[in-house]
C-alpha positions as CSV (number, residue, x, y, z in Angstrom):
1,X,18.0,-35.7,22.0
2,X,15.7,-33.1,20.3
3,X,16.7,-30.7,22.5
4,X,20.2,-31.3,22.0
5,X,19.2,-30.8,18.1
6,X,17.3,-27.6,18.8
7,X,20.4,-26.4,20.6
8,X,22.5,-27.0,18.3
9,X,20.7,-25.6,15.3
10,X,20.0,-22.4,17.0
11,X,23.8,-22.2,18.1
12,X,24.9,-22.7,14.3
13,X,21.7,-20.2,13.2
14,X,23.1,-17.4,15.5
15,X,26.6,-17.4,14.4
16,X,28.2,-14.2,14.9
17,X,28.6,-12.1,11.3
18,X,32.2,-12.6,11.0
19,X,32.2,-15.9,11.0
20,X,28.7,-16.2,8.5
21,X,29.5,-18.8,5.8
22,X,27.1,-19.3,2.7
23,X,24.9,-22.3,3.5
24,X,24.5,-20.3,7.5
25,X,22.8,-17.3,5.3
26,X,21.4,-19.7,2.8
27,X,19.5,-21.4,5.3
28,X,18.6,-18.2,6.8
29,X,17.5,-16.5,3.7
30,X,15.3,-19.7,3.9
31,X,13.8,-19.8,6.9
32,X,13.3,-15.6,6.9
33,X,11.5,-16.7,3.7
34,X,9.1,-18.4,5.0
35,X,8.5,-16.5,8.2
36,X,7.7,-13.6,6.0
37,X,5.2,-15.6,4.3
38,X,3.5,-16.8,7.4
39,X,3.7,-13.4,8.6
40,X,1.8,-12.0,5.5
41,X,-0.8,-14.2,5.8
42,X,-1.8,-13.7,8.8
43,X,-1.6,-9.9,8.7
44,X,-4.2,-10.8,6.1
45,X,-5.2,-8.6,3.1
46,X,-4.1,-5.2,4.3
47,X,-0.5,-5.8,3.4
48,X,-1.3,-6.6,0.0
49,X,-3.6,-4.0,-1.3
50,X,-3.5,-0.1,-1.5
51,X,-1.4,0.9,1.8
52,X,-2.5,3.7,4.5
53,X,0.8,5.2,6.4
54,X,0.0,2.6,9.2
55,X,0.7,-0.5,6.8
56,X,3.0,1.3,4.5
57,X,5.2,1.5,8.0
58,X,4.5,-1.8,9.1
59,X,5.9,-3.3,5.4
60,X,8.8,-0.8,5.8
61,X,9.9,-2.2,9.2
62,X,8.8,-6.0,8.5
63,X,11.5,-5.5,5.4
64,X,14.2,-4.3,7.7
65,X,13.6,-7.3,10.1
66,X,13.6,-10.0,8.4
67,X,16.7,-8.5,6.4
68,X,18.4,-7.9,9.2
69,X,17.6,-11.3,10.6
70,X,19.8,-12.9,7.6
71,X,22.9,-10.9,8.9
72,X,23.2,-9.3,11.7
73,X,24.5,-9.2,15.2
74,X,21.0,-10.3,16.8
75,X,20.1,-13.2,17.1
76,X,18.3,-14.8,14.1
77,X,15.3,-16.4,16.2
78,X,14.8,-12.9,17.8
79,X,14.6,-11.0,14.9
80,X,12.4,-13.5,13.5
81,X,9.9,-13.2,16.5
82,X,9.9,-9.6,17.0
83,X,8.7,-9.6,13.3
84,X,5.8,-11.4,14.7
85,X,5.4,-8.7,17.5
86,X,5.2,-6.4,14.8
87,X,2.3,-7.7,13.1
88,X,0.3,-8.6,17.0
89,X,0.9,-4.5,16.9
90,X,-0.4,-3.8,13.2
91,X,-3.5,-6.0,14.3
92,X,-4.1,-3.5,17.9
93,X,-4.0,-0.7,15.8
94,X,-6.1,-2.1,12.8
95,X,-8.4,-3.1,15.6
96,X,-8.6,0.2,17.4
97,X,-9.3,2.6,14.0
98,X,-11.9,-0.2,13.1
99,X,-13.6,0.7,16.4
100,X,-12.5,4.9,17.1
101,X,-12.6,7.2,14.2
102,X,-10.7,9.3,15.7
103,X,-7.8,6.9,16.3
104,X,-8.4,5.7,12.3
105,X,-8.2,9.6,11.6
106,X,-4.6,9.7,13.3
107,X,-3.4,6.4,12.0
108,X,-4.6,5.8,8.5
109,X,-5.5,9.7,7.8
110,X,-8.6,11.4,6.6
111,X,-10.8,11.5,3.3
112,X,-10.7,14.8,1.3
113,X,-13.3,15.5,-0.7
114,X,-11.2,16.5,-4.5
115,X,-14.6,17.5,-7.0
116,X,-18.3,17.5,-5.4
117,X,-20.4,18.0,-8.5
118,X,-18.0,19.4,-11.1
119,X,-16.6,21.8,-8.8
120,X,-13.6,21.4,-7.6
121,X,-12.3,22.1,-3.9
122,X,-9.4,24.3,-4.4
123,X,-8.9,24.1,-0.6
124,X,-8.9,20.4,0.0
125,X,-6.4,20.4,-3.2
126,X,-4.3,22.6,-1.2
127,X,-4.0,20.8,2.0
128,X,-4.0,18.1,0.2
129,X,-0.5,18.9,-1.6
130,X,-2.8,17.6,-4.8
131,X,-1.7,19.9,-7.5
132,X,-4.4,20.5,-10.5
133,X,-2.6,18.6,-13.2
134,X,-1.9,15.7,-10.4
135,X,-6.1,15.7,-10.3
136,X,-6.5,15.8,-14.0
137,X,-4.5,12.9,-14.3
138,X,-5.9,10.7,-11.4
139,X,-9.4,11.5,-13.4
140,X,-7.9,10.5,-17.1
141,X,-6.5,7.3,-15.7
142,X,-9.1,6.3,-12.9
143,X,-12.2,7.1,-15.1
144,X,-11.1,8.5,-18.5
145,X,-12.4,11.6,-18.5
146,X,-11.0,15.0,-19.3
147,X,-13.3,17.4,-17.7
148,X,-14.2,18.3,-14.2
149,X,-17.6,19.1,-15.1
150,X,-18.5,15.3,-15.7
151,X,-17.4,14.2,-11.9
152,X,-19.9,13.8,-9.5
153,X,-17.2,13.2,-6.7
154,X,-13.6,12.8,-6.5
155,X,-12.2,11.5,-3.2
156,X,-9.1,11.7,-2.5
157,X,-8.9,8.3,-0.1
158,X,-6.3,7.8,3.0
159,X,-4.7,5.1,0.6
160,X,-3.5,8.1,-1.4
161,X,-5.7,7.1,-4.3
162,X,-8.5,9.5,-5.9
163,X,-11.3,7.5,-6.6
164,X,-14.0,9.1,-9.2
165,X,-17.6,9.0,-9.5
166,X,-19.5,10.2,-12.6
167,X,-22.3,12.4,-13.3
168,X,-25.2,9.6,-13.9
169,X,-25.7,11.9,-17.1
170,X,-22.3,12.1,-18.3
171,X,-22.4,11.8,-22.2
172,X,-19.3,10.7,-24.1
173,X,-18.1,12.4,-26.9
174,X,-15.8,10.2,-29.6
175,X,-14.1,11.4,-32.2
176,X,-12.2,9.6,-35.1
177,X,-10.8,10.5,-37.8
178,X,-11.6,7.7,-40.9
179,X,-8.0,8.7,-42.8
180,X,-5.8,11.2,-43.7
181,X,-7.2,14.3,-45.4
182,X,-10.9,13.5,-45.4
183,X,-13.6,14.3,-42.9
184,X,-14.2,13.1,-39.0
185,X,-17.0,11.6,-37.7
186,X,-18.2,12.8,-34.6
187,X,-20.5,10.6,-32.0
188,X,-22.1,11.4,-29.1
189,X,-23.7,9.0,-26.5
190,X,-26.0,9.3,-23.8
């Protein structure tokens, strides 16, 4: 009897597209829902936080699966595990640029060094495709500051993200104006 009931519900899952009613997709949209969950967590954190090209294309293709899972000519329960297959294949390679640089180097990218202290590294910007006013705004909104000088690094990581480190001796300048018309008082702090 169970199998009979397996059969059956995999039969009515795998209806052809032309003849797709709404509770078929419903229950689809349903089950693909869930899937993707499971899938997610077991692909762990990677999926969720700043992506390298190796989970950015994992995500990418995970989202075409599972949408074409709710309508499509293949069959639902294949889609569904080849989606798994896809993440088995995201873990090999996570695996293999955990263990090989080099394979983490073609995978995920590389590191470029942005600002190394206060100078910045016109070259790495260049192959970098990092323009200068691209790098003055990763350091106003990553560690609001204005100037080059006070950045003790500036990495641009194979996320895509510049992270900033300061000068240890980095002094901060505020300056505020009290009201309209009368004087400003500056403040420095060390």
């Amino acid at each position: 009897m169970n199998t009979n009931l397996v059969k059956t519900f995999t039969a009515y899952l795998n209806t052809k597209p032309d003849t797709l009613t709404f509770s078929i997709i419903a229950l689809r949209v349903i089950i693909a829902y869930f899937c993707a969950v499971i899938i997610i967590r077991i692909a762990k954190q990677r999926l969720m936080g700043k992506y390298t090209a190796l989970d950015l294309v994992v995500l990418l293709m995970l989202g075409s699966l599972l949408g074409s899972s709710i309508i499509s000519t293949i069959p639902f329960f294949l889609t569904l595990s080849v989606a798994f297959v896809l993440i088995a294949c995201h873990w090999i390679f996570c695996a293999l640029t955990f263990y090989s640089n080099t394979a983490g180097k073609w995978l995920k990218g590389r590191t470029y060094v942005l600002i190394e202290n206060g100078t910045i590294n016109w070259e790495n910007l260049r192959v970098s495709y990092i323009s200068e006013n691209d790098l003055m705004s990763a350091l106003r909104t990553n560690a609001h500051i204005i100037d080059p000088l006070d950045v003790k690094l500036a990495i641009l990581e194979r996320s895509g993200h510049i992270s900033v480190i300061l000068q240890e001796s980095t002094s901060c300048r505020a300056e505020m104006a009290l009201e309209k018309d009368t004087q400003k008082v500056n403040t420095e702090f060390k």
